[in-house]
N, C-alpha and C positions, 0 to 999 in steps of 0.2 A: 922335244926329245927328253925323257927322263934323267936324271942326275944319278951317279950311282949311291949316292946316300938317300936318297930315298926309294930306289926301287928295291926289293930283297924279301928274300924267302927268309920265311923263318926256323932260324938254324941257335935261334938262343933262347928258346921258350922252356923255362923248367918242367912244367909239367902240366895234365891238363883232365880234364873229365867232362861231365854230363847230369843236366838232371832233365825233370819233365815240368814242360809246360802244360796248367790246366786249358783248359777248352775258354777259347778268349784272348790267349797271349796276345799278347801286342808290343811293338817295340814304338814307343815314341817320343820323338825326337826331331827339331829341328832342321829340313835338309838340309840346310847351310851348312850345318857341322861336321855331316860327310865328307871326308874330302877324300877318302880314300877308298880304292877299288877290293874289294877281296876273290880273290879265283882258286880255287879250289878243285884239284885235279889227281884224277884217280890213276895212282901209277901202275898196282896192281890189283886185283881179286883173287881168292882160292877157288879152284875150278871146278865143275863136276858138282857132287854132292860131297861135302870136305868132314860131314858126318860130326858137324859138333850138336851137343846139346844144348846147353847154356853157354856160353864165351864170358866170362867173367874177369879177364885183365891179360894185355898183350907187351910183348916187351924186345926189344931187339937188340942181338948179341952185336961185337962191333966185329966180325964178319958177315954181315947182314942177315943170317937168319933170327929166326921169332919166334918164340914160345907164345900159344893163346892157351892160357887156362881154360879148363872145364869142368864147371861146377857139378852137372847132371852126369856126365861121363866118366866123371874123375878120374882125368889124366892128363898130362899136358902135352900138348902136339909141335910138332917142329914145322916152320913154315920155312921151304928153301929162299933163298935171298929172291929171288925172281917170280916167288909166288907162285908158281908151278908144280911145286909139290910139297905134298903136308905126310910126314910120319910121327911117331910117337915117338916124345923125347923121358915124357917119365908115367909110369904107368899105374894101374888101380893097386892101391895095398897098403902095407906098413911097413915095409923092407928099404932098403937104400935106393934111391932114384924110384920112389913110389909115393903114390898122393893118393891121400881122402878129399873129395871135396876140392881141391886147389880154387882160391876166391879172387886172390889176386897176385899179379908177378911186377914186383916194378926193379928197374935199374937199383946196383950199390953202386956209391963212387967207385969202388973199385976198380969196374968194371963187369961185374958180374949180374947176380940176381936174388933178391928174394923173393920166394916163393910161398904165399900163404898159405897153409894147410886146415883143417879144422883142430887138428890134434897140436899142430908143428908148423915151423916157420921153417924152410929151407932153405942154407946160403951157400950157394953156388957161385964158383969162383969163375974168373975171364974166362978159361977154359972149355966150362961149363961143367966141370969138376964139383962134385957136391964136397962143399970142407964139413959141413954137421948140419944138425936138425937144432931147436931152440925149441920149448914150450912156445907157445902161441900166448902173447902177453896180454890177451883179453879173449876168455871164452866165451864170444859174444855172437851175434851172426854174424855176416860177410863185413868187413867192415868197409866206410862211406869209399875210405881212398888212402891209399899209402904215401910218403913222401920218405925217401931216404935222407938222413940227416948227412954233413959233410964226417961226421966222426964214427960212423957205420953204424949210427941207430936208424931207429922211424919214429917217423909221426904220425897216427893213428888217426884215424878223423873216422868217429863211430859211436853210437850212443851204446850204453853199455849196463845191460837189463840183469847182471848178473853178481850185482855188488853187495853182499850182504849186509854191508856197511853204510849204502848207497854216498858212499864219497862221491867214485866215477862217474856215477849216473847222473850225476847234475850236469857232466861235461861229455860234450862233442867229440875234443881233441886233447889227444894224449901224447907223449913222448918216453917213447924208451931208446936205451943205452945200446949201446954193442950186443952187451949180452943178455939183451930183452927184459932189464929188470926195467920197473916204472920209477920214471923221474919226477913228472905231473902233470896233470890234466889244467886245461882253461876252455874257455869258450864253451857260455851255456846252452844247452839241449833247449828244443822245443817247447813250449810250456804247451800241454795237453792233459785230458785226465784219460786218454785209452792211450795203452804201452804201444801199442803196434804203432799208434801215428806218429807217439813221440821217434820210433826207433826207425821208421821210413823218412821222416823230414828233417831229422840230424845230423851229422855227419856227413858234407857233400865234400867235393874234391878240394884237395889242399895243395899247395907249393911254394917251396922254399925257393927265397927270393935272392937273385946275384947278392946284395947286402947283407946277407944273412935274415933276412925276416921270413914270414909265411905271411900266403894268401888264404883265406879261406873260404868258400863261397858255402853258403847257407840252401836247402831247397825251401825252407819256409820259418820264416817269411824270407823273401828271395834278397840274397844281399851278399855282398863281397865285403872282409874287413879283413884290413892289414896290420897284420904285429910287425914291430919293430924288430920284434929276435924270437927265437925259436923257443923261447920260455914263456909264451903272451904276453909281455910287457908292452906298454904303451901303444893299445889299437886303436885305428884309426877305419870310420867304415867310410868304404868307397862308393858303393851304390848302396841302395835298396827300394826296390818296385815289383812290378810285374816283368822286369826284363830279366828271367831265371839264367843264371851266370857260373861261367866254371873258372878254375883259378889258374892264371899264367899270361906268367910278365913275357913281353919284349926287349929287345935291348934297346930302343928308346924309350922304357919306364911304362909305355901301352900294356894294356890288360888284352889278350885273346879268351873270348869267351865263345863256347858250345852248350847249343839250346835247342834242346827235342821238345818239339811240337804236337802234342798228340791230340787229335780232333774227336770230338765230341760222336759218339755214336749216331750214324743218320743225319750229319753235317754236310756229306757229302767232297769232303778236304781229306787230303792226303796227310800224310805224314811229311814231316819234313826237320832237318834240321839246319836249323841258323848259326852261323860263324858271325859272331859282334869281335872289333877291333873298340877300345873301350878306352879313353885317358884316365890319368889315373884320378881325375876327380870324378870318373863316370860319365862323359858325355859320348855316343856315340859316334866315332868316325870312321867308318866302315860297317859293311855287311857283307853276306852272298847265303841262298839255302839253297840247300840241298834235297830234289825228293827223294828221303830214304830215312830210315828210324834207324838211326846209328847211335851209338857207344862209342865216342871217344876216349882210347884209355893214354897215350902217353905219346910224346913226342921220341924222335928217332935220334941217334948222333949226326945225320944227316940232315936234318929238317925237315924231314915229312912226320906225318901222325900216323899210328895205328889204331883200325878202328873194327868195329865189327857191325852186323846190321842184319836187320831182323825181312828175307823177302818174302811176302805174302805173294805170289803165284805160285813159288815152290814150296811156300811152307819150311825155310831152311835158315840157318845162322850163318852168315860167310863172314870171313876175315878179308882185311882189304889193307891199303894200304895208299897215301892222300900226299899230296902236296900240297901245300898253299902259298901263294903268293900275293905281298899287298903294294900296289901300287897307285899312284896321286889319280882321284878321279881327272877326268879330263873335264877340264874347266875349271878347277878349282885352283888356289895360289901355289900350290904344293908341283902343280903340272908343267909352272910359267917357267 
């Protein structure tokens, strides 16, 4: 029989993302190291044809609905708590409660939300009450992944192709203020000599850690390193291989990592994504995948993940919505 300190959903993960695995991945490691089960379970889907074009960041109000961004459609949709029906929460334009582009939505402490625009950042209150618009503190594309600071900034994780000065552009990860001025950047960019690969392999998901630090997880070369505090001082890398890794702590100090799989044309392999449970020196203990090419953008106040995912019979982008829960493989000492 399970202990209750070891069996439990994860209801304390800061925040979380996605990269892509080349054709090859492999995760290896040890069996003995596993000790842990990971289960993975779909609470809901948007039904129907839910009519998104791109889904580009999802986020959940703390009465359970959900806003998914849409980049191609630009407009942001409302998913009811129950997943059962999706309307329009802010629409195509340049007026109040209207978006260009919307890239990404992540949680404020607050309570509320930011909402990334191309032109404009939108900070919408618990309510869902828009308090103002902000310039967009890097006119760059989509950026990697958001992290809201505890003092109402962000932390940018984005390579930044537009610096005439080329300061930013050597860095990944940036920090601004409340009111979106820039504080400073660290963590170097990709070393390439074509812009586009620099600006695809820079910039992956980032999260701020219960101690005040960040995670940062790299698409290439694939690697997780940890700051001390929210200004990059004193990092420390966690992994780095071929096991492509996203950032976010548990409350026992484990790393939860999300890994799309994407197979080689005429390989005859599906898509799939992999959930890795990670210590924090990087050895694996746990797994479970998934068949389905999904987008993990963030954890809930509740402990489930919001995710989207790409279906090849329909041809269609759905939103969904996951549990996960990890518990002691059986037979391992964790089970005794």
């Amino acid at each position: 029989m399970l202990t209750p300190g070891w069996r439990f959903v994860l209801r304390t993960v800061v925040a979380t993302g996605m990269a892509f695995a080349p054709v090859g991945f492999g995760v290896a490691a040890a069996q003995e190291r596993e000790v842990l089960e990971v289960v993975v379970t779909e609470v809901w889907s948007t039904p129907g044809d839910p009519g998104f074009g791109y889904p580009r960041g999802m986020a959940q109000w703390p009465d359970g609905a959900v806003w998914v961004g849409d980049h191609l459609v630009s407009e942001v949709s409302e998913i009811s708590p129950d997943g059962s029906r999706t309307s329009v929460a802010l629409r195509d334009g340049d007026g109040p409660r209207e978006v260009r582009f919307a890239t990404r939505i992540v949680p404020r402490p607050s309570g509320g939300m930011f909402v990334w625009d191309r032109k404009r950042v939108g900070l919408f209150g618990p309510g869902k009450k828009l308090e103002r618009y902000r310039p967009p503190p890097l006119k760059s594309p989509p950026p990697g992944n958001l992290a809201a600071t505890p003092d109402g900034g962000l932390i940018v994780s984005s390579s930044y192709d537009y610096d005439p000065n080329h300061k930013l552009s050597r860095f990944a990860v940036h920090r601004f203020d409340r009111q979106m001025r820039h504080k400073k950047s660290w963590h170097p960019v990709a070393r390439h000599k074509e812009w586009d690969t620099v600006r695809y392999t820079s910039g992956g998901p980032v999260a701020v850690t219960r101690d005040g630090g960040l995670l940062v997880s790299d698409r290439a070369p694939f690697r997780i390193t940890r700051y001390a505090d929210l200004d990059g001082n004193d990092p420390r890398l966690v992994v780095e291989d071929e096991r492509i890794v996203s950032s976010a702590e548990l409350d026992d100090g484990n790393i939860l990592n999300v890994v799309s799989f994407v197979p080689g044309k005429g390989s005859g392999e599906r898509y799939q994504t992999i959930w890795l449970v990670l210590s924090p020196d990087g050895a694996i203990l746990g797994r479970t995948s998934v068949v389905r090419q999904m987008e993990v953008w963030c954890a809930t106040p509740d402990g489930a993940f919001l995710a989207t995912y790409w279906d090849g019979p329909t041809q269609q982008h759905f939103a969904a919505k996951f549990e996960v829960e990890i518990v002691p493989k059986e037979g391992s000492p964790a089970a005794n």
